[in-house]
C-alpha positions as CSV (number, residue, x, y, z in Angstrom):
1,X,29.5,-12.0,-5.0
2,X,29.1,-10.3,-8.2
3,X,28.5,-6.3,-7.9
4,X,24.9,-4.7,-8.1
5,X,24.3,-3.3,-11.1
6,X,21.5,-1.2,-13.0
7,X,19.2,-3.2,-15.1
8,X,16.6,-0.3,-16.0
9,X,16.4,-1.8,-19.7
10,X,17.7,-5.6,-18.9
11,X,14.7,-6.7,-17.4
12,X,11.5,-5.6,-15.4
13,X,12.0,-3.9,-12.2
14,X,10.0,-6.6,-10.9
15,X,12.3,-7.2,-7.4
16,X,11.8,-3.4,-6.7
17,X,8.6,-3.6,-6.9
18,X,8.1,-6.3,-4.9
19,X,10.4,-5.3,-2.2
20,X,8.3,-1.9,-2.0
21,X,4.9,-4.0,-1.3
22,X,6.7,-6.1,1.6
23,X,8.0,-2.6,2.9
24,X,4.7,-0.9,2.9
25,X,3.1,-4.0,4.2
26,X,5.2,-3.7,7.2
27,X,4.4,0.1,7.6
28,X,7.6,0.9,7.7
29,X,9.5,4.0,6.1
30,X,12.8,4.4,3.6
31,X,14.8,5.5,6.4
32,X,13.6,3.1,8.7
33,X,14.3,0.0,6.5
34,X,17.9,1.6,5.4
35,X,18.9,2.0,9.0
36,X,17.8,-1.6,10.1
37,X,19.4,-3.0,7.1
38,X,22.6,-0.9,7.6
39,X,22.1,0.5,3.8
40,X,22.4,3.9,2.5
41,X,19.0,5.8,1.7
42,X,20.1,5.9,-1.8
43,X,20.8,2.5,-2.4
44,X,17.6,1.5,-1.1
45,X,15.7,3.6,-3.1
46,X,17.5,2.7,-6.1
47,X,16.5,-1.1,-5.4
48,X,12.9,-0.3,-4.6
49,X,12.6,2.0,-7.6
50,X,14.0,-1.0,-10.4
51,X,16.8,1.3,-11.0
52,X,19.7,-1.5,-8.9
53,X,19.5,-5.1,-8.8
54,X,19.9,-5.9,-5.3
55,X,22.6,-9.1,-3.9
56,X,20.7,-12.2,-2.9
57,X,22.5,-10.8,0.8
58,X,20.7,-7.9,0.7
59,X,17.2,-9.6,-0.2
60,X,17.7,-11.6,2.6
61,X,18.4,-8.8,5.3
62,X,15.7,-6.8,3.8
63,X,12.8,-9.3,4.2
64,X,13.8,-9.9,7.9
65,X,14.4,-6.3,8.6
66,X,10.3,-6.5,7.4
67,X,9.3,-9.2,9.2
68,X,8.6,-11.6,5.9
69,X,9.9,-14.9,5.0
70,X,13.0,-14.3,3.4
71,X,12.5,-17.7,1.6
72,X,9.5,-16.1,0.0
73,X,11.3,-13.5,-1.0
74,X,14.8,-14.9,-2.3
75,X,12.0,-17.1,-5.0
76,X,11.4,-13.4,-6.5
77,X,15.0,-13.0,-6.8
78,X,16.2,-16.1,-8.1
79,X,13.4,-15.9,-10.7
80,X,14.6,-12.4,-11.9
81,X,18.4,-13.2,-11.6
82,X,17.9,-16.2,-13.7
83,X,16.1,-13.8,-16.2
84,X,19.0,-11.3,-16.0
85,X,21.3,-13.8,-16.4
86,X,19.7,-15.7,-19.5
87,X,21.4,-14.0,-23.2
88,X,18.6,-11.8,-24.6
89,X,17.7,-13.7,-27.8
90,X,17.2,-16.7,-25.5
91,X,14.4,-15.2,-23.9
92,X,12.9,-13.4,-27.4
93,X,12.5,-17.2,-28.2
94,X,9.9,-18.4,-25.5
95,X,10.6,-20.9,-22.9
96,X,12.8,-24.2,-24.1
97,X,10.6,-27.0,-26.0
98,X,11.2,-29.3,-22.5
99,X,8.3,-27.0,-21.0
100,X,4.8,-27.9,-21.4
101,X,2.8,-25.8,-22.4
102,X,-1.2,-25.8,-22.2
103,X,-1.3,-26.2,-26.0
104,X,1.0,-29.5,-25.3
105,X,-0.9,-30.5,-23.0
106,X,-4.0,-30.6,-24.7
107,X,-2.5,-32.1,-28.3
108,X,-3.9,-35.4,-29.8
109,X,-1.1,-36.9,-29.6
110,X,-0.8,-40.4,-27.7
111,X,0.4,-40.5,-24.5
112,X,3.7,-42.5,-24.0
113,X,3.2,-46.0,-23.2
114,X,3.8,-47.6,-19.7
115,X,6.2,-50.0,-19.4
């Protein structure tokens, strides 16, 4: 597994903050969560706070620790690692031409024919 790193200007903190809704949503403290996920305080924190970008292991304990899906969960964290993981100048240029977009959608250009 590749090392967690910081990402404070890579990418949103998005993760963290999700992670810190689940935890409040299951009432339960920092200290709580890091002892039932066997983490330090300060790692924790670090994830919750956008500041480390947690291991998809970790996400996984994490959500069960709070009583969520985990699959709910991991779809947060592939969505930002994909994001960390794309070069930046690939995301300063939008998403790829394959994506539809609603102006696309709506052009007046002909559909494709059947065959």
């Amino acid at each position: 597994m590749p090392p967690e790193t910081s990402h404070a200007g890579s990418s949103p903190a998005h993760i963290g903050h999700v992670m810190e809704r689940v935890r409040r949503q299951a009432e339960l403290s920092p200290e709580a969560l890091a002892r039932k996920t066997r983490t330090g305080l300060d790692h924790l924190t670090g994830v919750l706070a956008g500041h480390r970008f947690p291991t998809r292991r970790f996400t996984v304990t994490y959500a069960r620790a709070c009583g969520a899906d985990p699959q709910v969960l991991l779809l947060v964290w592939e969505n930002e690692n994909d994001r960390r993981s794309a070069p930046a100048h690939a995301m300063a240029s939008g998403p790829p031409a394959s994506v539809a977009t609603p102006s696309a959608r709506t052009s007046n250009a002909a559909p494709p024919r059947s065959r």
